[in-house]
N, C-alpha and C positions, 0 to 999 in steps of 0.2 A: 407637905404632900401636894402634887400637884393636882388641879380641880379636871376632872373629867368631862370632856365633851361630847354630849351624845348628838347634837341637834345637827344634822349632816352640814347644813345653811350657816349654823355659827362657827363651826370649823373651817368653814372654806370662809368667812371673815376675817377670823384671828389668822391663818394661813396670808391671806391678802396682807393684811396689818402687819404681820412678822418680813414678809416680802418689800415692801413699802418702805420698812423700815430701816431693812438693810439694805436698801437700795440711797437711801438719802443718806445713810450714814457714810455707804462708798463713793458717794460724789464729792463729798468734801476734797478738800485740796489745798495744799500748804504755798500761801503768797508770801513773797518776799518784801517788806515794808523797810524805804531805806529814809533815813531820818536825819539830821542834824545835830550833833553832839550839844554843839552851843544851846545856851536857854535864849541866846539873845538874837532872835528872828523873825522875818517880818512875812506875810502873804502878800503876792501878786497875783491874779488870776489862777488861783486853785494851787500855786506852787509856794511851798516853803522857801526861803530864800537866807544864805547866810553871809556874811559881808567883812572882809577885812584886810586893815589897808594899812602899810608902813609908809614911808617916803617917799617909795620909789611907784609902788602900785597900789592901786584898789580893785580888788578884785570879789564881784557880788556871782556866785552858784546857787546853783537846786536840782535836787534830782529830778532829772525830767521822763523818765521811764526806765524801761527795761528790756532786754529780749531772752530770750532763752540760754544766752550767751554770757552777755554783757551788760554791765549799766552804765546807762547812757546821765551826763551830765549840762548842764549848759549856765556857762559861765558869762560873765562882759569883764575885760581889764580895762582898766583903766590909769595911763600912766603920770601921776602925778607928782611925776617930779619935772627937770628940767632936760634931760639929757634924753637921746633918743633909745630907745628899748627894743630889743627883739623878742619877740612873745614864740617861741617854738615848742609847740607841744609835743615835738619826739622828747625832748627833754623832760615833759610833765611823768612822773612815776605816782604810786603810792604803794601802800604799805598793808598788810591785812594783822588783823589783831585776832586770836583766837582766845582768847582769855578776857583779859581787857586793856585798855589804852595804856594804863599805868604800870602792867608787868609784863609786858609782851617787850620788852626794850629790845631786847636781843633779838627780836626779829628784821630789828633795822636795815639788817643785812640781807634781805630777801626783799627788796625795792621793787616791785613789778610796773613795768611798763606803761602807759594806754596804748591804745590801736595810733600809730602814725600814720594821718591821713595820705601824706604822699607814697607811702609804700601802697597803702590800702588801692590808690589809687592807679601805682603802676601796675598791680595786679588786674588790676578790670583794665586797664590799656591793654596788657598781655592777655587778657581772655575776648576782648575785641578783637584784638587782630588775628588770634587763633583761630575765633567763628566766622570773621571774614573769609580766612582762608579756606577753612573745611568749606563752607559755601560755595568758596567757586570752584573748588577742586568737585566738589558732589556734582553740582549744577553743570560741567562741563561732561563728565564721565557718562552722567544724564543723556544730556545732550547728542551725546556720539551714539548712544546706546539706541536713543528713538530716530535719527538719521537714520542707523544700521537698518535699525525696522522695517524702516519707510523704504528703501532701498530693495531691502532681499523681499517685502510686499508686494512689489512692482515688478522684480523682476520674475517673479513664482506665479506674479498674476497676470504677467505677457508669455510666459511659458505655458502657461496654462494649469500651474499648481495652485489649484483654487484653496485647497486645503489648507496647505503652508503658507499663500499670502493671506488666508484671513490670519491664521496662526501670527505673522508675523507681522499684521495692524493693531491685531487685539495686544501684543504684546508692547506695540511702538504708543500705543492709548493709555495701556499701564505707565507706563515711562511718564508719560505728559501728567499722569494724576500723581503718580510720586514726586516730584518736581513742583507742583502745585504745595502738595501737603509740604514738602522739605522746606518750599518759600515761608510758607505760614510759620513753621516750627523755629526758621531762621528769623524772621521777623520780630515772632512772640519773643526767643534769646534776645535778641539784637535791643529791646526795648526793655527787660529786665536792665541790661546791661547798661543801658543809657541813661538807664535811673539811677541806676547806682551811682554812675560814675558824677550827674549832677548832684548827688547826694552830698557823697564826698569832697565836690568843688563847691558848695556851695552853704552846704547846712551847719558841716564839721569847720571847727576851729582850725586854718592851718597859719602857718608862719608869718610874720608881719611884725612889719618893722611899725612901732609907734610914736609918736614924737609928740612931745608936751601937750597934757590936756586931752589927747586924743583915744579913742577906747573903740575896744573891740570885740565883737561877741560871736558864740557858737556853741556848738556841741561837742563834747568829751567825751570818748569811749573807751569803758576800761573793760578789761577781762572781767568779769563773775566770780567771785572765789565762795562758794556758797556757806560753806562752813566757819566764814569769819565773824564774828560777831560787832568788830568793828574795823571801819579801814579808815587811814588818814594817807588824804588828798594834800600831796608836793608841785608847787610851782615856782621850781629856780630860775629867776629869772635878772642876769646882772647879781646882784650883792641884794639881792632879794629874794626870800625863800617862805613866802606865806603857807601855811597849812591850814586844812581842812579837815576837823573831823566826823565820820558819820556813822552811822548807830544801824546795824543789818538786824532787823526781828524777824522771824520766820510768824506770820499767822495762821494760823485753820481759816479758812472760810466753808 
């Protein structure tokens, strides 16, 4: 039997409290925690790190975040053999596991990709050169539009159409403050855009040739498959085919 509440004050408490409550229980939110299969791993600054190396390469990873998207990875090779190596990550795929590592065999066949930085890359060249052009194509059309202005202003206001040339200053002033904002809005783009593109030349792993001893580090970007419980990380490279495995847990927070 549920207890009766008469006392107006302690009802509008328990009301508070039952409110509170399901309010913090809807806040909760499920993170995605990506891990390292291997037991055998080391920390470096806050990062798990897992390491393994055949003849030809050493190559040490850690999951280094995430976006909404994709997990991002950041590895260093290192080519320890003698022969010169080309490290091309259009070639790096991996694999999702939706069961576990050991019976998902058959999914072998379904090899996904990572993001390849130079595609990644042409595309923001083609989104540059697109907002260059809408830019000058706006900015020009602009331009004619507040001439026109200024023009039929001057001449409505030598005629003596005081009315139509202010119509047609107030209108050429509009022009000049669109042109202002259209700058700022092309700017703001123009500098998303430039980040990106140093992003992808600079942060991301691209192609590279290695030669004895020498090593080479970056970030890995794979698709998201959120539903897999484990993926293993392929890096063929020459007669070399090191794997990765790592361990996706879904948390409450």
């Amino acid at each position: 039997m549920l207890p009766v509440i008469k006392n107006e004050s302690a009802l509008i408490k328990v009301l508070l409290l039952l409110v509170l409550t399901w309010s913090l229980s809807s806040c909760t939110y499920r993170q995605l925690i990506v891990t390292p299969s291997a037991s055998d791993t080391f920390w470096k600054q806050g990062r798990q790190y897992v390491e393994q190396s055949d003849s030809l390469l050493r190559i040490v990873i850690c999951h280094e975040k995430k976006t909404r998207q994709n997990l991002i990875f950041y590895a260093e090779i290192t080519n320890t053999g003698e022969q010169p190596q080309l490290i091309d990550p259009s070639a790096f795929y991996f694999i999702p596991h939706y069961k576990s590592l050991s019976t998902d065999t058959s999914l072998k066949t379904s090899k996904k990709f990572l993001l390849d930085p130079e595609i990644e890359l042409g595309r923001i060249n083609s989104a540059i050169n697109r907002e260059e052009s809408s830019h000058k194509t706006t900015q020009s059309l602009n331009a004619f539009f507040f001439l026109m202005g200024g023009v039929l202003g001057t001449v409505n206001a030598v005629t003596g159409n005081v009315d139509e040339a202010s119509e047609n200053f107030e209108s050429a002033g509009e022009t000049v403050d669109y042109m202002n904002e259209e700058q700022a809005d092309h700017e703001h783009e123009m500098d998303l855009l430039e980040n990106a593109r140093s992003f992808w030349e600079n942060e991301v792993l691209r192609k590279t040739t290695l030669y004895a001893g020498q090593t080479v580090g970056g970030l890995l970007i794979y698709p998201m498959i959120k539903k897999a419980k484990f993926i293993s990380l392929y890096f063929p490279v020459g007669n070399s085919k090191l794997k990765f495995d790592f361990k996706q847990t879904w948390k409450r927070m």
